[in-house]
mmCIF file of the C-alpha atoms, coordinates in Angstrom:
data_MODEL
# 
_entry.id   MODEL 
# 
loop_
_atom_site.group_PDB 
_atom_site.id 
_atom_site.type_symbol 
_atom_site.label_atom_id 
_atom_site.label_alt_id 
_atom_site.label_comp_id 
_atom_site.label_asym_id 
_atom_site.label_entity_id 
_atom_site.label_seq_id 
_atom_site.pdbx_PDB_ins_code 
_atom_site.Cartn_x 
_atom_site.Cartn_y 
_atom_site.Cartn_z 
_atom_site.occupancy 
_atom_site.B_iso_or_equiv 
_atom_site.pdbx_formal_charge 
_atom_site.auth_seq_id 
_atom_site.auth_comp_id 
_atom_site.auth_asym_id 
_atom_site.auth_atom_id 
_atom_site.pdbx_PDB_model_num 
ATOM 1  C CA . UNK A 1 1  ? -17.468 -8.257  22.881 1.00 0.00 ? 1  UNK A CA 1 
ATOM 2  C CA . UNK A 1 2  ? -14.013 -9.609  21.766 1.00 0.00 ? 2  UNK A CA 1 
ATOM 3  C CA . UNK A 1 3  ? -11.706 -8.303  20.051 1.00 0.00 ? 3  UNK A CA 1 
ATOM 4  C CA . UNK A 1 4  ? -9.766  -9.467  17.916 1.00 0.00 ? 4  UNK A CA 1 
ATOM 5  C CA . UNK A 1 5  ? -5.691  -8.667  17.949 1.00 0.00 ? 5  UNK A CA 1 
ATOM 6  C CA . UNK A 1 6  ? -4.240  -5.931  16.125 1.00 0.00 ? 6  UNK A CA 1 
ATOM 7  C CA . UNK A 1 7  ? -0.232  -6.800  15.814 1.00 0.00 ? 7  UNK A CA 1 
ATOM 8  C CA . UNK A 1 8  ? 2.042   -9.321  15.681 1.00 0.00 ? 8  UNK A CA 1 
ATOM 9  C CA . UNK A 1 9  ? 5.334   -8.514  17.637 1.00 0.00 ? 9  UNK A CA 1 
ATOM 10 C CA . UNK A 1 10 ? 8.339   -11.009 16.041 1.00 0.00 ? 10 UNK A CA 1 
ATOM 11 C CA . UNK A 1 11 ? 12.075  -10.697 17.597 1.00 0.00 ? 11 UNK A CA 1 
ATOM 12 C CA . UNK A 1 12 ? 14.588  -13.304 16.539 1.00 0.00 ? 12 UNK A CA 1 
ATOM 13 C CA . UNK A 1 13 ? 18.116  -12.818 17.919 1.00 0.00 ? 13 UNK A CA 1 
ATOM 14 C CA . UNK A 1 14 ? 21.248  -15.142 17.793 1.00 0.00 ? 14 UNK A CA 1 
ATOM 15 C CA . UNK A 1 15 ? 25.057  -14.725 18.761 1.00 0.00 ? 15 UNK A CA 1 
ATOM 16 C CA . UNK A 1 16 ? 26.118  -12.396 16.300 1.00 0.00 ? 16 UNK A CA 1 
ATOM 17 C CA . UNK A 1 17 ? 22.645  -10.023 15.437 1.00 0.00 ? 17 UNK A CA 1 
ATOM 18 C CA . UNK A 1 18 ? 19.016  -9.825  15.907 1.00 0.00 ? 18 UNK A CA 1 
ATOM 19 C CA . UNK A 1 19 ? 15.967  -8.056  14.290 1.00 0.00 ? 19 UNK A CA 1 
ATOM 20 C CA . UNK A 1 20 ? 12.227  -7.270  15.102 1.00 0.00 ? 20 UNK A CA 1 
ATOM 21 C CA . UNK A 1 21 ? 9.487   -7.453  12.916 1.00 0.00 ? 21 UNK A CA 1 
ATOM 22 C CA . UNK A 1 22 ? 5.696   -5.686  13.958 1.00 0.00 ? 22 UNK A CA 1 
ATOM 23 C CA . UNK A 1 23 ? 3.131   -6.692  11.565 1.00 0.00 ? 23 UNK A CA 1 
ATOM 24 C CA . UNK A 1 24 ? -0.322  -5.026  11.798 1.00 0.00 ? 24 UNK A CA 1 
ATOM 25 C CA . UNK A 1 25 ? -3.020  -7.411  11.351 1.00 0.00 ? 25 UNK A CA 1 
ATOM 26 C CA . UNK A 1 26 ? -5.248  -4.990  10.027 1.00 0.00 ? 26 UNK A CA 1 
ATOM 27 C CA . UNK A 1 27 ? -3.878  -4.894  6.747  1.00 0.00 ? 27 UNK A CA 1 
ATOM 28 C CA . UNK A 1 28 ? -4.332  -8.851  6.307  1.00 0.00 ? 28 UNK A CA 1 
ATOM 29 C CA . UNK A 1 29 ? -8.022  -8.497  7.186  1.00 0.00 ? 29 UNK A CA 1 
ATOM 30 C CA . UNK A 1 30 ? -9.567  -7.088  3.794  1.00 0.00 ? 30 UNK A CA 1 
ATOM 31 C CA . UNK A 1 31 ? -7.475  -10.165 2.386  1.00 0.00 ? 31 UNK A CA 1 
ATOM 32 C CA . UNK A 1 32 ? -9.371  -12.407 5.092  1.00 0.00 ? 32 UNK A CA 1 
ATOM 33 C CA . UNK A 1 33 ? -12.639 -10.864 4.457  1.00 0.00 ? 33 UNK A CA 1 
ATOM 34 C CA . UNK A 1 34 ? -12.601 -11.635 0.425  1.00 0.00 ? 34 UNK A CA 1 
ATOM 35 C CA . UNK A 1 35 ? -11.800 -14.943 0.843  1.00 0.00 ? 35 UNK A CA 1 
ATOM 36 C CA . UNK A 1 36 ? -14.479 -16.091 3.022  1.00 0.00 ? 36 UNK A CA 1 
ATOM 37 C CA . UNK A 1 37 ? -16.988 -14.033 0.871  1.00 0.00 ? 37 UNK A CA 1 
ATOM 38 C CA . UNK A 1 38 ? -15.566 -15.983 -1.932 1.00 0.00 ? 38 UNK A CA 1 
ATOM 39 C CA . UNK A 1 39 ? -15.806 -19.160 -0.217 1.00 0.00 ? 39 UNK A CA 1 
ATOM 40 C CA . UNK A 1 40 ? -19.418 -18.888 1.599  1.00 0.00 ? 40 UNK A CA 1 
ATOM 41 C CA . UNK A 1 41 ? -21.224 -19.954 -1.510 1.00 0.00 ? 41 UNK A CA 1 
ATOM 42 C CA . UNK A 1 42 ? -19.367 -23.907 -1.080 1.00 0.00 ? 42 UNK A CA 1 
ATOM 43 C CA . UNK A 1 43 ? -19.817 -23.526 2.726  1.00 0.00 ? 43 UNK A CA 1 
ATOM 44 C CA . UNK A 1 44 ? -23.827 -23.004 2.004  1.00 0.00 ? 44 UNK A CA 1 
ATOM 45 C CA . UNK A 1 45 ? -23.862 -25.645 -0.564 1.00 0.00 ? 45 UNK A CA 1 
ATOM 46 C CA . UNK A 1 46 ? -21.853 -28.227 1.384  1.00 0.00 ? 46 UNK A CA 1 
ATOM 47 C CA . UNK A 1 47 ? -24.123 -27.396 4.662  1.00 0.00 ? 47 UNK A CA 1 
ATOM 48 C CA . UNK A 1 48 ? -27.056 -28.057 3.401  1.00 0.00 ? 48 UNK A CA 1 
ATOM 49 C CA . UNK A 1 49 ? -26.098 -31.470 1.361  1.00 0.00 ? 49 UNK A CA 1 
ATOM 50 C CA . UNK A 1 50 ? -24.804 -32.666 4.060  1.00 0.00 ? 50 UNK A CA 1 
ATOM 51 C CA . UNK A 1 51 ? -27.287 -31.366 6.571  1.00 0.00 ? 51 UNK A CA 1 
ATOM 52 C CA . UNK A 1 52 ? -29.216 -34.605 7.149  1.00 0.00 ? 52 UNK A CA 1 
ATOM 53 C CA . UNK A 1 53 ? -25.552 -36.435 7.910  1.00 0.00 ? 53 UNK A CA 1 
ATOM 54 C CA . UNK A 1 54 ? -25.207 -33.976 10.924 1.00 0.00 ? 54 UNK A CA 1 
ATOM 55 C CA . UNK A 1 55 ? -22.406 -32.508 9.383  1.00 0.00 ? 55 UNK A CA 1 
ATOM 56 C CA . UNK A 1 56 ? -24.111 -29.051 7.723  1.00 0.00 ? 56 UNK A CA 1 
ATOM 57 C CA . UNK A 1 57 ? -24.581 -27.168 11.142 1.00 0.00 ? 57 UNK A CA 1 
ATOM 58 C CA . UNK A 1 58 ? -20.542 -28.248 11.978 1.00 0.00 ? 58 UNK A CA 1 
ATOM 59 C CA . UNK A 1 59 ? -19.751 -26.417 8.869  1.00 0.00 ? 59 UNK A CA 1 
ATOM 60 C CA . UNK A 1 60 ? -22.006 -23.566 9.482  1.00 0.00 ? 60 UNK A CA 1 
ATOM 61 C CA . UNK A 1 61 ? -20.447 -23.493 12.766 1.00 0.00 ? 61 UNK A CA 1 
ATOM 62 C CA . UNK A 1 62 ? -16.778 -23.694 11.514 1.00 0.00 ? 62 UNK A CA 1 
ATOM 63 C CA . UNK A 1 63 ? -16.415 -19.687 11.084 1.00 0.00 ? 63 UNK A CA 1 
ATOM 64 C CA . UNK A 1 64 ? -17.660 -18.075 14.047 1.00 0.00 ? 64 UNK A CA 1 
ATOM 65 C CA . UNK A 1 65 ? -15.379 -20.875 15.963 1.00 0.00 ? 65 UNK A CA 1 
ATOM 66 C CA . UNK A 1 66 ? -12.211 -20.152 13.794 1.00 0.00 ? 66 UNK A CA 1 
ATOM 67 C CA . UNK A 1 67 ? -12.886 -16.018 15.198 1.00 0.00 ? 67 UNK A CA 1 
ATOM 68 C CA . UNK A 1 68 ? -13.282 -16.802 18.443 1.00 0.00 ? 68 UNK A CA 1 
ATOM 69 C CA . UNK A 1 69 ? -10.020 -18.769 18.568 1.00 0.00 ? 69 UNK A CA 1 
ATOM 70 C CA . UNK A 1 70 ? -8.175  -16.165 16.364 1.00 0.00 ? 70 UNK A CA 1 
ATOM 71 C CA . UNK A 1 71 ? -9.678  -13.629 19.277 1.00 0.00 ? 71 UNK A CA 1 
ATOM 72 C CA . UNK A 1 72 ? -8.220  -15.674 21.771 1.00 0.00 ? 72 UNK A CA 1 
ATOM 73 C CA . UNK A 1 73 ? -4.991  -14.815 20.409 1.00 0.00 ? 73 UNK A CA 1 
ATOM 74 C CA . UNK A 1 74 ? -4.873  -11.877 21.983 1.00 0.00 ? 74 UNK A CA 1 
ATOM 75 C CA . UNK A 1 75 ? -2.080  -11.478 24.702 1.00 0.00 ? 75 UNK A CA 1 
ATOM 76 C CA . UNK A 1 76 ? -0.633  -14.610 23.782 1.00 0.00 ? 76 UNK A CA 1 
ATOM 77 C CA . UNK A 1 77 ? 3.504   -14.494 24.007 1.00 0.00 ? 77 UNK A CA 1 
ATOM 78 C CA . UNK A 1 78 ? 6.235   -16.963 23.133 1.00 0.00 ? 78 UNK A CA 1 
ATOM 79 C CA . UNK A 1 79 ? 9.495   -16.608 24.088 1.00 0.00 ? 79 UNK A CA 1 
ATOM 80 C CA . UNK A 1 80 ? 11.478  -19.851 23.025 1.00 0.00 ? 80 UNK A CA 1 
ATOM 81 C CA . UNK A 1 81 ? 15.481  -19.667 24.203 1.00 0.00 ? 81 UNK A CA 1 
ATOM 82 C CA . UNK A 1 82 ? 18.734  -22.188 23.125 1.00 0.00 ? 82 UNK A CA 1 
ATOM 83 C CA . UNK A 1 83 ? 21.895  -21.786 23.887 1.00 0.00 ? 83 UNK A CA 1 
ATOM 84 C CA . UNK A 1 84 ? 22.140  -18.054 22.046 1.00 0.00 ? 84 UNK A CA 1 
ATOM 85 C CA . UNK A 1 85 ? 19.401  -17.846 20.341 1.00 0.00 ? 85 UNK A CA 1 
ATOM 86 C CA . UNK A 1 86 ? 15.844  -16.272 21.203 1.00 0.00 ? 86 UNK A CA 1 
ATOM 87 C CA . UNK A 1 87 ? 12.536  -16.317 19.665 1.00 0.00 ? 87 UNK A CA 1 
ATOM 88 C CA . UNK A 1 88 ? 9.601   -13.617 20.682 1.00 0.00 ? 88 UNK A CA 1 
ATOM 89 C CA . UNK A 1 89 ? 5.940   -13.715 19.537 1.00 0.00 ? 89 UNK A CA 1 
ATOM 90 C CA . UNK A 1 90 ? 4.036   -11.610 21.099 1.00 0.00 ? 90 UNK A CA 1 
ATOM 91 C CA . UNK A 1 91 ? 0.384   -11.131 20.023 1.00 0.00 ? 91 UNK A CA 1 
ATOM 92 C CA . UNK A 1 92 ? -1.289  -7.678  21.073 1.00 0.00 ? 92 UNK A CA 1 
# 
């Protein structure tokens, strides 16, 4: 089973200071959850009137795709230097 990342690790530094930022992703989820129990009803309705185009199992489809991406996620980092400046993303 996947699973799906828990934080998101942000450091930005430049010449004169720098900061970090940790931002649990658990607290975004009941957010996430609403809105796609909110939005199923048009995702049901637009599947199945455009079923016979061969578009409605594509949208059916589009969910369980968008998770599996966000789950891939997991143990991605970024680090992006210039000059004196730094970016870190780092996805846990």
């Amino acid at each position: 089973m996947t699973i799906p990342p828990t934080i998101i690790r942000l450091r930005f530094k430049n010449e004169h200071h720098g900061f970090g930022l940790w931002l649990p992703l658990f607290l975004v989820l009941p957010f996430v959850l609403l809105a796609a129990i909110i939005i199923a009803p048009i995702v049901l309705i637009a599947a199945v009137i455009l079923w016979y185009t061969g578009w409605g199992r594509t949208i059916l489809f589009t969910g369980p795709a968008i998770y599996r991406c966000f789950c891939a996620l997991r143990g991605l980092k970024v680090d992006v230097t210039q000059g004196h400046e730094r970016v870190y993303i780092s996805i846990y």
